[in-house]
N, C-alpha and C positions, 0 to 999 in steps of 0.2 A: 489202155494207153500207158505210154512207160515216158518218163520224167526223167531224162539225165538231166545232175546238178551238177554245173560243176562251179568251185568254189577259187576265186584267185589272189593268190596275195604280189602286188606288184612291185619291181625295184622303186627307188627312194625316186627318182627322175619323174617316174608315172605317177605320182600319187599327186595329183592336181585335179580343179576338175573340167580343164581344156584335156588333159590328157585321157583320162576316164570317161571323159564325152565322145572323144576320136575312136578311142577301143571300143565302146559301144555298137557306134554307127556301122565299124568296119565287122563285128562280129553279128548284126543283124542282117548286115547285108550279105557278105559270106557264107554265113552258116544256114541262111533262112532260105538259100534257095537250092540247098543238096538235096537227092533225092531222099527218100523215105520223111524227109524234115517236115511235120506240120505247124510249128511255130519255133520263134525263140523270142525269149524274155531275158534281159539283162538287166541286174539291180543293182545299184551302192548300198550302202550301209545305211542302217537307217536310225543308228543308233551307237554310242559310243564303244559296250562290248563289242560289237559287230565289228566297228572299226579299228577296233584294233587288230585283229585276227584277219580280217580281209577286206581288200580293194574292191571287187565285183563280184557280182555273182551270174551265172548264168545257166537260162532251164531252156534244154531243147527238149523236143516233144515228139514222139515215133507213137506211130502204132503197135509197134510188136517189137521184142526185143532183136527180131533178125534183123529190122531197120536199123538198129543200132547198132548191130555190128559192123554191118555194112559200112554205116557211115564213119567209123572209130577208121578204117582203113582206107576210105573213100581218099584219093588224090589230093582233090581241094580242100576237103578238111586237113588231109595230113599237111599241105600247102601254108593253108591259114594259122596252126598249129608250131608245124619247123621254123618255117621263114618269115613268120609275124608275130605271133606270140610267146615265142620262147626266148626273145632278146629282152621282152617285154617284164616277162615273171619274175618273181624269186620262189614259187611255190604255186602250187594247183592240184587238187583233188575233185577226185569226179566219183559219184554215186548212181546209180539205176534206180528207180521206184514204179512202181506199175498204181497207178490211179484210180 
């Protein structure tokens, strides 16, 4: 199983938690039904280091690392990605781990 993480720090406008609720919903909903996808988890901070360094976090889940490449290039991802969360960000980093 491989665990992309990917970590988000959000402009000053996002950082509420009507705002952080919405990004949620629309990146479970989004994300959780491309193909190779077998879940996604989205977090807030759960503590004050945390929050300061980042708005959300989010763990999608693949079988195999070609699932993920797949989907780094997949339409709707690049979709959800361009034209929804990049007005959204001021920063985001993303890591692979195999479980």
């Amino acid at each position: 199983m491989i665990e992309r993480i990917v970590l988000f720090k959000l402009k000053s406008e996002y950082c509420n938690d009507a705002a952080r609720a919405e990004i949620a919903e629309r990146t479970r909903r989004d994300l959780g039904v491309l193909k190779g996808v077998r879940s996604v988890s989205v977090g807030v901070p759960a503590d004050e280091p945390a929050e300061k360094s980042w708005d959300l976090s989010v763990v999608v889940r693949f079988d195999n690392l070609e699932d993920v490449d797949a989907y780094v290039v997949d339409p709707a991802h690049r979709a959800y990605v361009d034209n929804y969360m990049r007005d959204r960000i001021e920063l985001l980093k993303a890591w692979n781990f195999r479980t």
